[in-house]
Jmol script that loads the backbone (N, CA, C; Angstrom):
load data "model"
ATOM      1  N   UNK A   1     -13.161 -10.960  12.392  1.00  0.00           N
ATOM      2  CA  UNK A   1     -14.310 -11.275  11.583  1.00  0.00           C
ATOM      3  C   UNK A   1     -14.775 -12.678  11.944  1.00  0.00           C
ATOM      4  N   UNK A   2     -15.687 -12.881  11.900  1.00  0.00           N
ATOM      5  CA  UNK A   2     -16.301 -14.042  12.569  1.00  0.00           C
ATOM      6  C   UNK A   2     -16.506 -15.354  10.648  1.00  0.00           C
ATOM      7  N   UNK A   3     -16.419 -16.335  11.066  1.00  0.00           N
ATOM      8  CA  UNK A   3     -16.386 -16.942  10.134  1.00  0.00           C
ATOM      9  C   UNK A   3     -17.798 -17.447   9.057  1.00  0.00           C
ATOM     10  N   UNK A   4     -18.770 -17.266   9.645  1.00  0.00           N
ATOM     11  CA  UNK A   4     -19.553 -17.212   8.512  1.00  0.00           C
ATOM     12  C   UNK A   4     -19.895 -15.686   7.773  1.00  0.00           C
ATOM     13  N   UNK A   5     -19.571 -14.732   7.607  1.00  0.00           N
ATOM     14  CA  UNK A   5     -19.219 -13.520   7.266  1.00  0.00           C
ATOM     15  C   UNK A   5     -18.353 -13.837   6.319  1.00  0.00           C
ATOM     16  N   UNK A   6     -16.755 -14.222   7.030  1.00  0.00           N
ATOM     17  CA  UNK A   6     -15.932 -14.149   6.652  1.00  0.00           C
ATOM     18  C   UNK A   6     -15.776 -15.029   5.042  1.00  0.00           C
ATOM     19  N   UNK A   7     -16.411 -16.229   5.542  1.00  0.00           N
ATOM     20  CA  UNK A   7     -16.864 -17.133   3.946  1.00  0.00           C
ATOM     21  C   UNK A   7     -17.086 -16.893   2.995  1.00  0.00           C
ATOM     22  N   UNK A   8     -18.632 -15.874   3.317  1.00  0.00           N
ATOM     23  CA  UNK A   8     -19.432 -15.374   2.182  1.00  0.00           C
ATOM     24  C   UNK A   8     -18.705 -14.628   1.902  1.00  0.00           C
ATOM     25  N   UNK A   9     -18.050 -13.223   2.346  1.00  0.00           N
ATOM     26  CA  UNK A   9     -17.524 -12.234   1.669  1.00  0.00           C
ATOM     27  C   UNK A   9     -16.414 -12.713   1.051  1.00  0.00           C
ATOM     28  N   UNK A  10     -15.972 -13.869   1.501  1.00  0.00           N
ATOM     29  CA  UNK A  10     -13.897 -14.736   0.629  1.00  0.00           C
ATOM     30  C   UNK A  10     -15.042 -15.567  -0.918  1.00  0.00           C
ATOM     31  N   UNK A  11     -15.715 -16.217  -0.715  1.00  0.00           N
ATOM     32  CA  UNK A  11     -16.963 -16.373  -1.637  1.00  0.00           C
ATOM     33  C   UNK A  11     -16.923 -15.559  -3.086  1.00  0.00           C
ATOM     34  N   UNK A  12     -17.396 -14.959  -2.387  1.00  0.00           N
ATOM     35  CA  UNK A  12     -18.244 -13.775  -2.882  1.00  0.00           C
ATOM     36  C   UNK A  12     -16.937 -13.084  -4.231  1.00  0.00           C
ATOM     37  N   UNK A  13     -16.244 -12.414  -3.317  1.00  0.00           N
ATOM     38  CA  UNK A  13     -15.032 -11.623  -3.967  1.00  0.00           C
ATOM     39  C   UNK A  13     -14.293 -12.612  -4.846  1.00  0.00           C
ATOM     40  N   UNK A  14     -14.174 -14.032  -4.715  1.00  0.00           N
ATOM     41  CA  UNK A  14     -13.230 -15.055  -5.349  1.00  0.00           C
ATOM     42  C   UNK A  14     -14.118 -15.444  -6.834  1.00  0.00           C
ATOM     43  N   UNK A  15     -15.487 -15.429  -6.602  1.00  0.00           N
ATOM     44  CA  UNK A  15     -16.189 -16.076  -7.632  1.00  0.00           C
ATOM     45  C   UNK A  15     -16.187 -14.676  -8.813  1.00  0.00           C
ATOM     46  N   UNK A  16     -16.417 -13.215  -8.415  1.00  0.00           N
ATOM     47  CA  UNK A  16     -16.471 -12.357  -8.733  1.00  0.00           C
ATOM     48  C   UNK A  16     -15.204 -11.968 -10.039  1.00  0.00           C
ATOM     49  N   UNK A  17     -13.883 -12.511  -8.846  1.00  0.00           N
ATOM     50  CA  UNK A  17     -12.619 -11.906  -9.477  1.00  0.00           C
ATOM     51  C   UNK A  17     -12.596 -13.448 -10.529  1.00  0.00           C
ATOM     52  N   UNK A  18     -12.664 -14.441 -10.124  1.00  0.00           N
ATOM     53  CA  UNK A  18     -12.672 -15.383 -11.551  1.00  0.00           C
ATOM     54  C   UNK A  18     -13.353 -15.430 -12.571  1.00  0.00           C
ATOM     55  N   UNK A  19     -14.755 -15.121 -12.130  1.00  0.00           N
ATOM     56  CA  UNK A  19     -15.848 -14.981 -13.339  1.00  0.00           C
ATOM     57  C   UNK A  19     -15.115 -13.937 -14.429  1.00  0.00           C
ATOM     58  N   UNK A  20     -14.564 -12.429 -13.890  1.00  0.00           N
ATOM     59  CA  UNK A  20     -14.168 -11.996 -14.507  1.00  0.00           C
ATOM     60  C   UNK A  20     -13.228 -11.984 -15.404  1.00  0.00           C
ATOM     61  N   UNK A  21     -12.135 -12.802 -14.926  1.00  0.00           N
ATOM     62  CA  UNK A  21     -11.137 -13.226 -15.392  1.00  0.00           C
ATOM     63  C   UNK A  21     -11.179 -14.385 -16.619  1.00  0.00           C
ATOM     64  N   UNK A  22     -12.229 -14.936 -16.351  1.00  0.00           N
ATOM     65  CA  UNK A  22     -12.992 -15.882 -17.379  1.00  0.00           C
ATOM     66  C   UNK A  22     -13.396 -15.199 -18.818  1.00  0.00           C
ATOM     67  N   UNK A  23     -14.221 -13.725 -18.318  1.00  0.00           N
ATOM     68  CA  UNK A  23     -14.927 -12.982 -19.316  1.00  0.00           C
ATOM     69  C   UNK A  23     -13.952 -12.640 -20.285  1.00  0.00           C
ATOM     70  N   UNK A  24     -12.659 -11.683 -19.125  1.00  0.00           N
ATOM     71  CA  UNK A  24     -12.054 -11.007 -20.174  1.00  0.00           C
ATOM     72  C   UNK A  24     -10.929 -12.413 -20.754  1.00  0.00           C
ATOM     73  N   UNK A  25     -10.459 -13.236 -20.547  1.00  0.00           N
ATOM     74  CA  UNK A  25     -10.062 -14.239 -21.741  1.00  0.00           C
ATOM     75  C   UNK A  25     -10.858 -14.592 -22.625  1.00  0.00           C
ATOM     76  N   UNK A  26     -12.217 -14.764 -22.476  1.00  0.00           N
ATOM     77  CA  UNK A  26     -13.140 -15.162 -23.411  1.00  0.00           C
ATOM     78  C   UNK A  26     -13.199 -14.177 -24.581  1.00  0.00           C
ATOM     79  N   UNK A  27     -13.469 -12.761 -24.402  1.00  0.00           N
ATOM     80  CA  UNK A  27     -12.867 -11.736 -25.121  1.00  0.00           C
ATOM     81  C   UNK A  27     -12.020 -11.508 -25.697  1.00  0.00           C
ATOM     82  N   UNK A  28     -10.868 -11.492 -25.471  1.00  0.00           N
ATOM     83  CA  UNK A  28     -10.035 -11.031 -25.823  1.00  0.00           C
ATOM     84  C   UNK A  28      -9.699 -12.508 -26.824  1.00  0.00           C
ATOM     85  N   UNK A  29      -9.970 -13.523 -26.907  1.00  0.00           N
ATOM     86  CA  UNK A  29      -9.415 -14.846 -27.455  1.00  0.00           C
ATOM     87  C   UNK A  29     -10.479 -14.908 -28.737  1.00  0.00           C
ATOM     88  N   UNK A  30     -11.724 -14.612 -28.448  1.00  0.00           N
ATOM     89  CA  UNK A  30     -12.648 -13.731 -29.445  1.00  0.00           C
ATOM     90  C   UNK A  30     -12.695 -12.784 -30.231  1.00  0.00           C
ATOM     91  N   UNK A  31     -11.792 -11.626 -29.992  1.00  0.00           N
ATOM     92  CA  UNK A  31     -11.275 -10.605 -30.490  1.00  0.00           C
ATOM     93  C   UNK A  31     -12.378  -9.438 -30.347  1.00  0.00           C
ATOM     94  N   UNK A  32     -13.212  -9.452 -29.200  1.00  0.00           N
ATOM     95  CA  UNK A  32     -14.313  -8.591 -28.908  1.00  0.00           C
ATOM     96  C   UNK A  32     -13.899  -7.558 -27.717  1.00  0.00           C
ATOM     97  N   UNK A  33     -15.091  -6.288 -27.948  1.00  0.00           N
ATOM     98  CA  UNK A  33     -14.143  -5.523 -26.780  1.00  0.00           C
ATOM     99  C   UNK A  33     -14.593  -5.938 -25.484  1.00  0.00           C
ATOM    100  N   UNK A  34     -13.610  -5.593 -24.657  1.00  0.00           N
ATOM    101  CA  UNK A  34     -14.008  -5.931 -23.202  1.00  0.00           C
ATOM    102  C   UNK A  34     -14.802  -4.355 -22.943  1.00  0.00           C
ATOM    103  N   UNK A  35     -14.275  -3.277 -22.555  1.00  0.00           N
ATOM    104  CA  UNK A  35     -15.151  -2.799 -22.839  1.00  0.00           C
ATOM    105  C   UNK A  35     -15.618  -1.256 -23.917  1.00  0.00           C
ATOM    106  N   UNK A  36     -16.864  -0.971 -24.615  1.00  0.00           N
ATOM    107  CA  UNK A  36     -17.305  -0.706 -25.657  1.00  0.00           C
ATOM    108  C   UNK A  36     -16.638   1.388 -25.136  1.00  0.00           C
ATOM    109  N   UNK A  37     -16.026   1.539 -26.259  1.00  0.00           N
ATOM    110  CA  UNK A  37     -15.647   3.190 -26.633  1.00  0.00           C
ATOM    111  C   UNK A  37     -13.926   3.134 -26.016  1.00  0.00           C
ATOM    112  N   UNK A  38     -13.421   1.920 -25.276  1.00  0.00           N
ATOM    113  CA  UNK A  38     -12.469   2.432 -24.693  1.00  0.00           C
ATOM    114  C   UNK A  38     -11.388   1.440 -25.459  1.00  0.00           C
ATOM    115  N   UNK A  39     -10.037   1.389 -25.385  1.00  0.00           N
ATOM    116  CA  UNK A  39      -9.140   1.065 -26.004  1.00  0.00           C
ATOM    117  C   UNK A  39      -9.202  -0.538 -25.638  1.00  0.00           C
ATOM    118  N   UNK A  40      -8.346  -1.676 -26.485  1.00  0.00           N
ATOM    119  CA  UNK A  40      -8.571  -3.175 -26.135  1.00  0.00           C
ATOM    120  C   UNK A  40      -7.305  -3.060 -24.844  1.00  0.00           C
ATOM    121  N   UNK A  41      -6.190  -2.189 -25.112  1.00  0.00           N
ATOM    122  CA  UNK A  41      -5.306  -2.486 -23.570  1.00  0.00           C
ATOM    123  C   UNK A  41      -5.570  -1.652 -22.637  1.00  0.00           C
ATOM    124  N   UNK A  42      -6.102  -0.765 -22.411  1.00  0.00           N
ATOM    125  CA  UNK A  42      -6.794  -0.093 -21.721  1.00  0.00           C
ATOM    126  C   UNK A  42      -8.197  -1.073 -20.629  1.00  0.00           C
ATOM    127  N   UNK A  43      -8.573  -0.921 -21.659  1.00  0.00           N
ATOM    128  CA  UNK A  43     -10.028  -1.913 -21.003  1.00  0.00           C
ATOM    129  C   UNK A  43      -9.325  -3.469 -20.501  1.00  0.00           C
ATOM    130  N   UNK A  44      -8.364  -3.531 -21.128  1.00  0.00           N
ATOM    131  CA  UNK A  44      -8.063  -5.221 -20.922  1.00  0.00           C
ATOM    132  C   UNK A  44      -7.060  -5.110 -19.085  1.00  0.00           C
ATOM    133  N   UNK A  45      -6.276  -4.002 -19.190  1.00  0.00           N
ATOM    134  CA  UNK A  45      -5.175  -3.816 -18.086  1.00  0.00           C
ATOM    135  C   UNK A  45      -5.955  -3.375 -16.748  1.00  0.00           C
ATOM    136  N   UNK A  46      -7.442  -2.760 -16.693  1.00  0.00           N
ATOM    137  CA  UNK A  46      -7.784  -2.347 -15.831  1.00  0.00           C
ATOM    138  C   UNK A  46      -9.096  -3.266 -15.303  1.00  0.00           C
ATOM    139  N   UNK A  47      -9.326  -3.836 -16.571  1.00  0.00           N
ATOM    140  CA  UNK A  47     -10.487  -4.981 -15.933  1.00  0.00           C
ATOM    141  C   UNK A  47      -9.314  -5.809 -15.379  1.00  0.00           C
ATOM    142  N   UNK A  48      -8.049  -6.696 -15.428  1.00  0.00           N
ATOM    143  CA  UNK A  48      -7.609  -7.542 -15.031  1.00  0.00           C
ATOM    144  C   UNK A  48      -7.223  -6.889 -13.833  1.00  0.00           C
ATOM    145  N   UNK A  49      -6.099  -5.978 -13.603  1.00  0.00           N
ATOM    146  CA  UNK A  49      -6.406  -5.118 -12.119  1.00  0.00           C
ATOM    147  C   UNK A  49      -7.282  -5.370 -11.456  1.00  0.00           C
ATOM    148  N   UNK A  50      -8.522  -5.141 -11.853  1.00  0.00           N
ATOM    149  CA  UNK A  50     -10.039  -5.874 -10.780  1.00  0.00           C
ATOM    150  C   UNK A  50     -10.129  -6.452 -10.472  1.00  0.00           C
ATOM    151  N   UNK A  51      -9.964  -7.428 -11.478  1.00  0.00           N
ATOM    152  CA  UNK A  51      -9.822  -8.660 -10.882  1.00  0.00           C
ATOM    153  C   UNK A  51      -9.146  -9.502 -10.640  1.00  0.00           C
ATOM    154  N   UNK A  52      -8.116  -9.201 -10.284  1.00  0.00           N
ATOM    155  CA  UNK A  52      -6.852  -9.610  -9.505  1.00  0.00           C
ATOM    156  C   UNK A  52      -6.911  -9.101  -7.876  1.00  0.00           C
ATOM    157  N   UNK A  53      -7.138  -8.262  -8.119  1.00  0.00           N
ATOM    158  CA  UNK A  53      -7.298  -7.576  -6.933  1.00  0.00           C
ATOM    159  C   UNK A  53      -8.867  -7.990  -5.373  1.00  0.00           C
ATOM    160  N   UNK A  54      -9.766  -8.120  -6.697  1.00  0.00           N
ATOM    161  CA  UNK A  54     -11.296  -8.927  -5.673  1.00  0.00           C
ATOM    162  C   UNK A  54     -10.496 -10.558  -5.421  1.00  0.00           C
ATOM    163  N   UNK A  55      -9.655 -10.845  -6.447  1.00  0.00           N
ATOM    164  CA  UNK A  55      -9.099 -12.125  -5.744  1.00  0.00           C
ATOM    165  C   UNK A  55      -8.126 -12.308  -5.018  1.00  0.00           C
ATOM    166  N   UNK A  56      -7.593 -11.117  -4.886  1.00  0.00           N
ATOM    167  CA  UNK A  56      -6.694 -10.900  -3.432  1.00  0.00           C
ATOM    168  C   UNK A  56      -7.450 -10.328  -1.787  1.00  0.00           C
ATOM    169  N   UNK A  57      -8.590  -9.778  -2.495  1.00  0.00           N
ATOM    170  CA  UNK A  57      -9.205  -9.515  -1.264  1.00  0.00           C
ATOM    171  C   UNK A  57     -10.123 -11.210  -0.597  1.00  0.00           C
ATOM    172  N   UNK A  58     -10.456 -11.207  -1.537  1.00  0.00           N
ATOM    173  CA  UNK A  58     -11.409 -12.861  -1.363  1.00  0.00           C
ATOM    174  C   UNK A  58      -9.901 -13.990  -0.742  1.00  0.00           C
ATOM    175  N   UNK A  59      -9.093 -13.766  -0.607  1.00  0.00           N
ATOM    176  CA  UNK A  59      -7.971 -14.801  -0.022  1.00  0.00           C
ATOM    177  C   UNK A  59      -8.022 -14.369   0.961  1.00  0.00           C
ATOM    178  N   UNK A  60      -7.724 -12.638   1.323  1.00  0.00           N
ATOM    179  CA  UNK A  60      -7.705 -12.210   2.199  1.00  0.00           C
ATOM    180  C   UNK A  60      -8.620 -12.974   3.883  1.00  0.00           C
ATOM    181  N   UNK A  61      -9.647 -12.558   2.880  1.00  0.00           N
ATOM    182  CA  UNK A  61     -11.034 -12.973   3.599  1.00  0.00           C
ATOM    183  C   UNK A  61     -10.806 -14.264   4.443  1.00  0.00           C
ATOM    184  N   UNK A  62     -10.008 -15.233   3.269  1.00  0.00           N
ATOM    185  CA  UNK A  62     -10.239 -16.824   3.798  1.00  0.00           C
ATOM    186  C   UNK A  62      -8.975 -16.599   5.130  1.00  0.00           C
ATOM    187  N   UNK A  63      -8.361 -15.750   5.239  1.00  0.00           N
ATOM    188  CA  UNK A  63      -7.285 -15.291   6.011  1.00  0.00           C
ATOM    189  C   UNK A  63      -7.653 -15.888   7.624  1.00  0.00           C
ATOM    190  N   UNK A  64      -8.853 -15.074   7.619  1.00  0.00           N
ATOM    191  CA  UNK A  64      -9.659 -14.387   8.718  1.00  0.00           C
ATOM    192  C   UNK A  64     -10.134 -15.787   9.258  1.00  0.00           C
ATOM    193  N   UNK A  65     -10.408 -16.806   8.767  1.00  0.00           N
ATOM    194  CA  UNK A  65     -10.955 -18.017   9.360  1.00  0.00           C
ATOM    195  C   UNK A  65     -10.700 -18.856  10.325  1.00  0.00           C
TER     196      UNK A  65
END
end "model"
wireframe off; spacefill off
backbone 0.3
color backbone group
């Protein structure tokens, strides 16, 4: 992967998986659902999965540099 590619997409995926990770503490410390009809550990175990995971790919990325 060539490195300006490689940036944006390590970027990209890192800001993604923290923003999220931001949301669902903000939530959950709020006592609001993360997300609406589905259970609070349910919704809470699979949004963090996500985003754990876009921030393993976004390291990945910076791998490639």
């Amino acid at each position: 992967m060539e490195n300006g590619p490689a940036i944006f997409a390590g970027m990209v995926f890192c800001l993604f998986g923290g923003g999220l990770l931001a949301w669902i503490a903000t939530s959950v410390r709020r006592h609001r659902p993360v997300a609406h009809g589905v259970s609070q550990v349910a919704s809470v175990t699979v949004a963090s999965l996500v985003s754990l995971a876009s921030l393993v790919v976004g390291a990945w990325c910076f791998t490639w540099l």
